[in-house]
C-alpha positions as CSV (number, residue, x, y, z in Angstrom):
1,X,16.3,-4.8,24.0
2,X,17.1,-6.5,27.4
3,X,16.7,-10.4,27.1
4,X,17.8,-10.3,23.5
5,X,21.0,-9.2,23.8
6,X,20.4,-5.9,22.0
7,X,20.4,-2.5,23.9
8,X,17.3,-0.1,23.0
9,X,18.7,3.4,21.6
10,X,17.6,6.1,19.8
11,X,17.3,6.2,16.1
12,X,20.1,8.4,15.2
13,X,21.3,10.2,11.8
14,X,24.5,8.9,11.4
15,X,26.6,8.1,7.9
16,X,25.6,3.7,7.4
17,X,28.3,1.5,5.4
18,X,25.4,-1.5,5.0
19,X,22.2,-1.5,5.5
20,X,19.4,-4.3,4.7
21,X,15.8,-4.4,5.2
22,X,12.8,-6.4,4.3
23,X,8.6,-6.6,5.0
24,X,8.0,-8.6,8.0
25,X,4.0,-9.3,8.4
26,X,3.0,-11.0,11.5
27,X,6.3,-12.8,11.5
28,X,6.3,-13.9,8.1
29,X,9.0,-12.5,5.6
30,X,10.1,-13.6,2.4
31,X,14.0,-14.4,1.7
32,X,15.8,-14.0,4.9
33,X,18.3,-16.1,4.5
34,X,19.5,-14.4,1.9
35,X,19.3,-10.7,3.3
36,X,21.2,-12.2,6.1
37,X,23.9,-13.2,3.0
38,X,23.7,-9.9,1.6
39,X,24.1,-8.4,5.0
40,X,27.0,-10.4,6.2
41,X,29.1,-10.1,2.9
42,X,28.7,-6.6,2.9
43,X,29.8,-6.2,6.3
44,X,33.0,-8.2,5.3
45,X,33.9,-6.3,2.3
46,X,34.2,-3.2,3.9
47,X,36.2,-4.4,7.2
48,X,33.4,-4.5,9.1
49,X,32.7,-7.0,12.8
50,X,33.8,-10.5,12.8
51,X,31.7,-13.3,11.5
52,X,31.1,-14.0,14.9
53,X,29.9,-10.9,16.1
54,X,27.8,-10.3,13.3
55,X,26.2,-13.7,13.5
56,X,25.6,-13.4,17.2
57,X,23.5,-10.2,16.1
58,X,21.6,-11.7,13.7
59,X,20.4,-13.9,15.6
60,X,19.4,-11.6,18.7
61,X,18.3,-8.6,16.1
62,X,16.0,-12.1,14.7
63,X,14.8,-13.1,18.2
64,X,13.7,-9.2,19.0
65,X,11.3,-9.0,15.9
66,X,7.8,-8.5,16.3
67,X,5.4,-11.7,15.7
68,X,2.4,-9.4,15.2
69,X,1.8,-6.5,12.5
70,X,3.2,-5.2,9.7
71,X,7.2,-3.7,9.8
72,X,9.8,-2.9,7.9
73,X,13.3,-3.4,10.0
74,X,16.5,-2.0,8.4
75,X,19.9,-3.8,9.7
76,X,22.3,-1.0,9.8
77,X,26.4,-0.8,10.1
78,X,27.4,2.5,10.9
79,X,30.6,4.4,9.5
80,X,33.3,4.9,11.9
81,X,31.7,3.3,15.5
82,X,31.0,-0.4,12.7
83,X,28.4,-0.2,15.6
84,X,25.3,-3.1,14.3
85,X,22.3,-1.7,14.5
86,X,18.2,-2.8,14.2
87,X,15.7,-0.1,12.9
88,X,12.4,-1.1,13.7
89,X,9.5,1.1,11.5
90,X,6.1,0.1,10.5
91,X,5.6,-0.7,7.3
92,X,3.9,1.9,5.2
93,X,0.5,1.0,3.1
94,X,1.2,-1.4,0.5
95,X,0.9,0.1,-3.1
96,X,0.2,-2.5,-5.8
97,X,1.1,-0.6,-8.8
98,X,3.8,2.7,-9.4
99,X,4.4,6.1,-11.4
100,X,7.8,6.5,-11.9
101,X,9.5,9.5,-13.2
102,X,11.5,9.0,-16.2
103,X,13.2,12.6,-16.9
104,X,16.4,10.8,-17.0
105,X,18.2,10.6,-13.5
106,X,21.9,10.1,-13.6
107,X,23.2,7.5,-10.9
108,X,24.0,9.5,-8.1
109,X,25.2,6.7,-6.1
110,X,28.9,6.3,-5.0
111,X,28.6,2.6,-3.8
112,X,26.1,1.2,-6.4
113,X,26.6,-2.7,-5.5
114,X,26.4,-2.2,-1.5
115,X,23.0,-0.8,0.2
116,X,23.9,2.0,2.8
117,X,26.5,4.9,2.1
118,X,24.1,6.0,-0.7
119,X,20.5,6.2,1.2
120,X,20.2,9.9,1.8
121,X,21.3,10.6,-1.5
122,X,18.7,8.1,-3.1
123,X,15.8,9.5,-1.1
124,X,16.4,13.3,-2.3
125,X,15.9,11.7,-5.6
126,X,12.5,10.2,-4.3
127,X,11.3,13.5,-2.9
128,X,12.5,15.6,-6.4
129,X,10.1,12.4,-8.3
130,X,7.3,13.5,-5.9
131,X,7.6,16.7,-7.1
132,X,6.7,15.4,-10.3
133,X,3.3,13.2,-9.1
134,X,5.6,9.8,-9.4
135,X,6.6,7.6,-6.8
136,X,10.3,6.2,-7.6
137,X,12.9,7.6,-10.1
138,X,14.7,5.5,-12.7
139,X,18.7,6.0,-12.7
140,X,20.4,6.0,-15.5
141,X,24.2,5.5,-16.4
142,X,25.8,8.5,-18.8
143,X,25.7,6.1,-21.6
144,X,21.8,6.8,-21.1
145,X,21.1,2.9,-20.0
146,X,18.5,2.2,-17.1
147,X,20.1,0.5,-13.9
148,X,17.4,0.5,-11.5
149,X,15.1,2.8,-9.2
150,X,16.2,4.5,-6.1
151,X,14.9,1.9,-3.8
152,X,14.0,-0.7,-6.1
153,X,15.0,-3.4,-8.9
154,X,14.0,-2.7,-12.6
155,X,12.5,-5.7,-14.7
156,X,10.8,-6.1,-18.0
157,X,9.5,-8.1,-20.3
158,X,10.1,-8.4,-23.9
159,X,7.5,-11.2,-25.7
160,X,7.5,-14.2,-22.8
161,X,10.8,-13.2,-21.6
162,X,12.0,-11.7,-18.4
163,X,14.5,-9.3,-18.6
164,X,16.9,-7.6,-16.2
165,X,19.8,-5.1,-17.0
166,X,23.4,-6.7,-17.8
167,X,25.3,-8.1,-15.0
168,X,28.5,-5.3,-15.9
169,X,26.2,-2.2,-15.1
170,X,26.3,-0.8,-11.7
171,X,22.9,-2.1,-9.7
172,X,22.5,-3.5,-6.2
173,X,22.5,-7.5,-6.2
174,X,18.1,-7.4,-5.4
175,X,17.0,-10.2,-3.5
176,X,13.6,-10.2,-5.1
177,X,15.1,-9.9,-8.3
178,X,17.0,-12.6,-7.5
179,X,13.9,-15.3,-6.7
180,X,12.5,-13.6,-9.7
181,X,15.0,-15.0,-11.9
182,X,15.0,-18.3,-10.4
183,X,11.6,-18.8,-11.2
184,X,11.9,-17.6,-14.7
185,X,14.2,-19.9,-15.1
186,X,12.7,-22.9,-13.7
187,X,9.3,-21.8,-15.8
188,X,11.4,-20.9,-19.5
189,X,10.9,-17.3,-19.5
190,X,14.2,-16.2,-18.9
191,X,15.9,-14.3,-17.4
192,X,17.6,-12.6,-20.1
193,X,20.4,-9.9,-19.5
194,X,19.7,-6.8,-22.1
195,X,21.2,-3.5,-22.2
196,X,18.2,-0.6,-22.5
197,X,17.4,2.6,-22.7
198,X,14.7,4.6,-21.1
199,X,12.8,5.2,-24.4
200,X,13.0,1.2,-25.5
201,X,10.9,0.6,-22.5
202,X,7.9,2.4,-23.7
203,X,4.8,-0.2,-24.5
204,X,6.5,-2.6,-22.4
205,X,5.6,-4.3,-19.1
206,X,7.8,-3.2,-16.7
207,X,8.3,-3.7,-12.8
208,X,9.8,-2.1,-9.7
209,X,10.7,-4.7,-7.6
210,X,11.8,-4.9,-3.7
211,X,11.5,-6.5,-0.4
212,X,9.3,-4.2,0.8
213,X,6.7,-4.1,-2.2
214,X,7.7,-6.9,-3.8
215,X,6.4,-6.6,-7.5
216,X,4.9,-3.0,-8.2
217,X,3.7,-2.7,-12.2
218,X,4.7,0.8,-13.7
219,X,1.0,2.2,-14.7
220,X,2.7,5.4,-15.4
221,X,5.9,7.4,-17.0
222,X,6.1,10.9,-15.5
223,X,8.5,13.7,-17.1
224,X,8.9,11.4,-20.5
225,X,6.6,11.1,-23.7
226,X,6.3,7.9,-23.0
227,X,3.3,5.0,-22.5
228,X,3.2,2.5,-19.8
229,X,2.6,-0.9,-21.3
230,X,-0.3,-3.8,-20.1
231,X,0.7,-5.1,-17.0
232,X,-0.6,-8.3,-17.8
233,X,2.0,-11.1,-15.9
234,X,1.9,-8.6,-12.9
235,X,-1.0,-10.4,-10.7
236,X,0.1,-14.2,-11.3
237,X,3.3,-13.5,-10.8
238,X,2.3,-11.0,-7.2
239,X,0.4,-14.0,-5.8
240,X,3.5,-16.1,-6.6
241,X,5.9,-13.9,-4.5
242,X,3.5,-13.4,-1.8
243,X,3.7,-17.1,-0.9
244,X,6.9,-17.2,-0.6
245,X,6.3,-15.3,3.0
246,X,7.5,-18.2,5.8
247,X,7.1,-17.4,9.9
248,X,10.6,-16.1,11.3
249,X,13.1,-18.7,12.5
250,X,12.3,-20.1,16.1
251,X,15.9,-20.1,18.5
């Protein structure tokens, strides 16, 4: 993108060691500083650009974002070239609530704490949940404990408490999830760390969470014997999130 020191390419299938992404709405988006965190640490764990190069990117890959409409960039660093790339996509329709299958996925993912190397692989699992008339799939670990979705953070809550799975199992570090526990905390409802399986989450309010959706009730268990419970925090807590949304940093 001339003027922005970014150079326009073609979207190209090639292997990603990080990726990040997040809903940008008329040049409002919700926790950017800490993609841009997420982003740059990731980058540095796996030998990726200097601190210097990767900041100089931000900031032009920031400047080149659209002001008007609804998107959904993805930050990319790509195996072997550690070229830095921005996707830009439009933002699909804006779901408020979710079916999940719940057959009982095993984590396919080989780098469970870093967004990237595992994308493809997540998304196969998506398309074998459509199959099934849900939109997401939980993953489970082989003890037969819930991590998280394939694109997306799993809460619930147990009486008035927020609940997210134990810091030692293998899930991605969710920036929603993470301004979810803050305010749980600042309000007394948690968050509490709890080790669970699929079948204890039956009856219970439960939520896929991401930047993209940001809180998404589960109204439905596909491929389980299992009941979705009242999703009864879902809408105070939505209109919460949703005004967190603050206009892009000006240069």
């Amino acid at each position: 993108m001339p003027g922005h020191g970014l150079i326009a390419g073609l979207a190209a299938d090639t292997q990603l060691l990080v990726a990040d992404s997040w809903l940008l709405k008329d040049g409002q988006v919700r926790g950017l500083d800490r993609h841009r965190e997420r982003f740059l640490r990731a980058c540095g764990d796996c030998g990726g650009p200097t601190l210097h190069q990767l900041t100089e990117f931000w900031r032009d890959m920031t400047a080149a974002l659209p002001r008007t409409g609804a998107w959904f960039p993805r930050v990319e660093l790509v195996a072997g070239s550690l070229q830095l790339r921005l996707l830009l996509r439009h933002a699909p329709p804006l779901t408020p609530d979710i079916r999940v299958w719940a057959a009982g996925q095993l984590d396919p993912r080989t780098v469970p704490r870093r967004k990237g190397p595992d994308l493809d692989t997540l998304a196969r699992v998506r398309q074998r949940a459509a199959g099934q008339g849900a939109e997401e799939a939980v993953l489970i670990a082989p003890s037969g404990l819930v991590l998280e979705a394939a694109t997306a953070s799993l809460v619930w809550w147990e009486d008035d408490t927020l609940c997210v799975p134990a810091p030692h199992l293998p899930v991605l570090a969710g920036v929603t999830t993470g301004l979810l526990q803050e305010q749980a905390l600042r309000a007394g409802v948690g968050p509490a760390h709890r080790e669970r399986t699929l079948d204890q989450l039956a009856d219970r309010e439960v939520w896929l969470v991401n930047a993209l959706y940001g809180i998404r009730p589960v109204v439905g268990w596909e491929g389980r014997p299992m009941r979705a419970g009242s999703a009864a925090r879902a809408k105070e807590w939505q209109e919460w999130l949703e005004g967190l949304m603050e206009p892009l940093p000006v240069e």
